[in-house]
ZAMARGU-4260 file (C-alpha; in steps of 0.2 Angstrom, whole numbers, plus 5000, padded with zeros to 4 digits):
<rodrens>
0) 5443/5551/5531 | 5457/5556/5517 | 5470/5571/5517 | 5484/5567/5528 | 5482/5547/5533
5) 5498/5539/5529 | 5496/5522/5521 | 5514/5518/5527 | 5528/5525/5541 | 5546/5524/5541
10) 5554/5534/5555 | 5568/5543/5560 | 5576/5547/5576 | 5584/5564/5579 | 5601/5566/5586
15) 5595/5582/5594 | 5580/5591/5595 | 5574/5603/5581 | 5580/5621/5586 | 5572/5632/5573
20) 5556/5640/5577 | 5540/5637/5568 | 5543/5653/5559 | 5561/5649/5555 | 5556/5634/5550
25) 5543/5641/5537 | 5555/5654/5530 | 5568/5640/5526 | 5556/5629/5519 | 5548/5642/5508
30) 5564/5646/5500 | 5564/5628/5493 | 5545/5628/5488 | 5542/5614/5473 | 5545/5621/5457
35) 5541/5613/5439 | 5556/5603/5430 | 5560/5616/5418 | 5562/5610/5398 | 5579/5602/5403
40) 5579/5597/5418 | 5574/5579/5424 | 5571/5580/5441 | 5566/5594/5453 | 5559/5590/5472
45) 5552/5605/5485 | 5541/5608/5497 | 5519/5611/5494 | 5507/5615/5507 | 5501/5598/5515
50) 5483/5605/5516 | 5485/5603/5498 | 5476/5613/5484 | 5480/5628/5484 | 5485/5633/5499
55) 5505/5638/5501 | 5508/5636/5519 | 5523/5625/5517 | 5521/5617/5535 | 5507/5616/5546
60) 5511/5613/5565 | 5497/5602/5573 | 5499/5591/5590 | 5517/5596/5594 | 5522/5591/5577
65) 5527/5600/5561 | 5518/5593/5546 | 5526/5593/5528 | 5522/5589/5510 | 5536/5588/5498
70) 5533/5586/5478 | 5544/5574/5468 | 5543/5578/5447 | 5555/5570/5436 | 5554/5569/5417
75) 5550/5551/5410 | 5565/5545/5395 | 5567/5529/5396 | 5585/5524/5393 | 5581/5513/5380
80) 5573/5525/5367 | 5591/5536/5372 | 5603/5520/5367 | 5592/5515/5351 | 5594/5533/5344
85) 5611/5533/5351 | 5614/5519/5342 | 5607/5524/5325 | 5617/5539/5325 | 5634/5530/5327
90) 5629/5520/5316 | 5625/5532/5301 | 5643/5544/5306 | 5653/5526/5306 | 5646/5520/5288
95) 5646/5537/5280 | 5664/5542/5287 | 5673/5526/5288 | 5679/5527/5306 | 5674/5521/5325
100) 5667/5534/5338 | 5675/5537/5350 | 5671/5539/5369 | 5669/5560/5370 | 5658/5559/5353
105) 5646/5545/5360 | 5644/5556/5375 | 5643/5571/5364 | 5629/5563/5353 | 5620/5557/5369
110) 5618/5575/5377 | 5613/5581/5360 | 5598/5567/5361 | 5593/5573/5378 | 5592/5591/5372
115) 5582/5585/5360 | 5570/5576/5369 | 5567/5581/5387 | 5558/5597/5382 | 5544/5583/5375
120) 5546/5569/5389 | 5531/5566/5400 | 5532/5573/5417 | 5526/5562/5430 | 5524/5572/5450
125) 5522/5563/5469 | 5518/5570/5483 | 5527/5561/5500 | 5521/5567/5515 | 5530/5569/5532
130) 5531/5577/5551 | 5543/5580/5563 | 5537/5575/5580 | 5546/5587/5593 | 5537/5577/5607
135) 5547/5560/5601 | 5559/5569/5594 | 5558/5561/5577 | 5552/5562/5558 | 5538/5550/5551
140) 5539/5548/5532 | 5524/5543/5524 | 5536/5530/5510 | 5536/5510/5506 | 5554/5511/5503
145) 5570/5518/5506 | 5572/5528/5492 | 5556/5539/5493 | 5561/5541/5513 | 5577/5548/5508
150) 5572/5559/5496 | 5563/5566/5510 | 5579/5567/5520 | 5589/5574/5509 | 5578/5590/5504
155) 5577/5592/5523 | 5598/5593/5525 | 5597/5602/5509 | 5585/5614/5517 | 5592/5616/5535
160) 5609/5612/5533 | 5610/5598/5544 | 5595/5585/5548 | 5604/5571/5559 | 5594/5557/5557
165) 5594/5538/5559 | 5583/5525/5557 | 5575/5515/5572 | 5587/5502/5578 | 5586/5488/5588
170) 5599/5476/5595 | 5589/5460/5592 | 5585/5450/5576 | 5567/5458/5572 | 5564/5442/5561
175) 5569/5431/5575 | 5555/5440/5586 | 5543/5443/5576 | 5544/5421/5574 | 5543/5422/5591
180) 5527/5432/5592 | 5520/5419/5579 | 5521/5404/5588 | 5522/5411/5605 | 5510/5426/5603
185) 5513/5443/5604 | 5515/5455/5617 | 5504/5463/5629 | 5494/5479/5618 | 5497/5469/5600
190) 5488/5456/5592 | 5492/5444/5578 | 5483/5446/5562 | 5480/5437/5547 | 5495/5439/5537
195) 5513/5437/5534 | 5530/5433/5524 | 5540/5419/5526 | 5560/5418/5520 | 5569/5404/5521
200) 5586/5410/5533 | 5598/5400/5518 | 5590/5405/5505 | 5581/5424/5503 | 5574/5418/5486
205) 5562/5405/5495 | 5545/5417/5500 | 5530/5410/5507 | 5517/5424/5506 | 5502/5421/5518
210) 5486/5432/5519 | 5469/5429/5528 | 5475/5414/5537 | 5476/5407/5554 | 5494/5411/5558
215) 5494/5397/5571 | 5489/5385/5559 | 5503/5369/5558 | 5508/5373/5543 | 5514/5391/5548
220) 5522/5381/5564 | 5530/5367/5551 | 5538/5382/5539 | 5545/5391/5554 | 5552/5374/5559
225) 5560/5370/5544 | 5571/5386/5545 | 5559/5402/5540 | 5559/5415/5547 | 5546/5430/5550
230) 5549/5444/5537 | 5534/5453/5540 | 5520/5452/5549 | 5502/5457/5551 | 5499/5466/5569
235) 5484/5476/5577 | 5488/5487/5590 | 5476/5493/5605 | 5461/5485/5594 | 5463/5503/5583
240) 5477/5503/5571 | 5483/5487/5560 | 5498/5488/5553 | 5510/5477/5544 | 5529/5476/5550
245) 5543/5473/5542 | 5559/5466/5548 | 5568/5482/5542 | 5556/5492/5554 | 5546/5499/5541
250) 5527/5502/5544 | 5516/5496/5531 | 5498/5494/5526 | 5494/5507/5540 | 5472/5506/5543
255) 5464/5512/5557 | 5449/5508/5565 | 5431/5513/5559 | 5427/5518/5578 | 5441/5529/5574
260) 5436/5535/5560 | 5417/5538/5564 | 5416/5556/5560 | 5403/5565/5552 | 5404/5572/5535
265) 5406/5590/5533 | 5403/5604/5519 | 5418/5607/5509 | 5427/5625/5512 | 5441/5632/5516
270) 5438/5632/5534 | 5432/5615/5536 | 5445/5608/5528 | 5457/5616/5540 | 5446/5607/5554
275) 5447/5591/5544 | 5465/5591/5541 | 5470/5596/5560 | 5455/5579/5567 | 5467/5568/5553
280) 5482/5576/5557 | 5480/5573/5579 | 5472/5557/5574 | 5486/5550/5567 | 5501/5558/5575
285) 5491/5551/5593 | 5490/5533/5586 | 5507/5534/5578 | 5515/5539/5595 | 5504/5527/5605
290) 5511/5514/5595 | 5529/5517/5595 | 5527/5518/5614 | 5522/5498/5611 | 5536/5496/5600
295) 5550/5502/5610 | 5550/5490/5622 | 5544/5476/5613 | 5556/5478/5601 | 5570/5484/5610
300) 5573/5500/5601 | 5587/5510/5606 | 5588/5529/5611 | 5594/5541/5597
</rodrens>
């Protein structure tokens, strides 16, 4: 299956549920549909259809969750061609006139080289997708890191005016428990799979990366008794979904089970791929939900 399977999760409890309704919703994000970066601009973010193509529906509601797509294009200049023209250009102003360039010129001069040069950069475009959950009263961001996640975010403040969110937070030292599900096992509904990260708790620069191994091999156990710790950690839940977490909470390397995934293959259209995308889109926000109902307690999340 392809469409909308997220390869990754970071979530994002809500302070409060979302008021708008679904038609609200829609006309607030259509107002900040994706656009293309124009000649001088160098970044531009907006909401696309998550059925993709060319479809315009800017949110698609499936399983008591809101599903979103937002674009990401930005121009590509690297800094360093900037500064080397920069630099030839002062260069030629200091030895022809005799004098130093000062501060408001060298900014002058570089805006003058951008002018030139981002109506010819590259564009390079991403698509992140996300959904809100009004059942848990969250947002799931389909993002590795931090950055993309809060591009997310922001675009959503941006387009509702207020989006309180925080990340999933815990009391407890998640590297100390997932250490503790190493060498102890891990808790009913989860089971240990074949991979993890290792950092030393005195020195973040010592990383031992282990995949396809026996975590309860002596060697994981002599590691974790020398003062490592567990920064991440291949799990499977319910026998369905593996998974990678992270210490920071983030869900990586998101794959779910053939038996899962044991649909047949359908003619392309348009109306088959809505099917398709609402089978994805319940399969995913289901398992995602079952396995944040694991989490919570295991981990010790707390309420928004």
């Amino acid at each position: 299956m392809a469409g909308f399977m997220f390869k990754n999760a970071k979530i994002y409890q809500l302070s409060a549920p979302l008021s708008l309704t679904l038609t609200e919703l829609y006309t607030r994000l259509a107002a900040h549909r994706f656009r293309p970066c124009g000649p001088l601009e160098t970044l531009t973010m907006g909401w696309v259809s998550p059925l993709g193509g060319a479809h315009t529906d800017p949110v698609i509601a499936v399983n008591n969750c809101l599903m979103l797509a937002m674009r990401r294009q930005e121009r590509l200049l690297p800094a360093a061609v900037i500064t080397e023209l920069l630099d030839e250009r002062i260069a030629v102003i200091e030895h022809q006139e005799k004098r130093v360039v000062n501060k408001p010129e060298r900014k002058r001069l570089r805006d003058e080289i951008l002018a030139e040069l981002l109506p010819r950069a590259f564009v390079r475009s991403r698509i992140v997708r996300a959904y809100l959950d009004r059942q848990w009263r969250c947002v799931v961001i389909d993002a590795g890191s931090d950055k993309a996640a809060e591009d997310v975010l922001a675009l959503l403040r941006e387009t509702l005016d207020s989006f309180p969110a925080k990340p999933l937070a815990t009391e407890i030292d998640i590297a100390d428990r997932l250490s503790t599900w190493v060498t102890t096992g891990a808790p009913p509904g989860f089971m240990v799979d074949d991979s993890c990260e290792l950092r030393d708790r005195a020195d973040a620069q010592a990383v031992v990366h282990c995949r396809g191994l026996d975590l309860s091999a002596p060697e994981i156990k002599a590691h974790l008794d020398n003062g490592m710790q567990v920064a991440s950690l291949g799990l499977v839940w319910n026998e369905e979904l593996s998974f990678t977490l992270e210490a920071s909470l983030t869900l990586k390397h998101l794959r779910f089970s053939d038996t899962l995934l044991m649909t047949e293959e359908q003619p392309a259209g348009p109306e088959q791929a809505a099917l398709n995308f609402d089978t994805e889109a319940t399969l995913l926000t289901d398992q995602l939900r079952s396995l944040l109902g694991g989490l919570t307690p295991a981990l010790e999340l707390t309420p928004p």
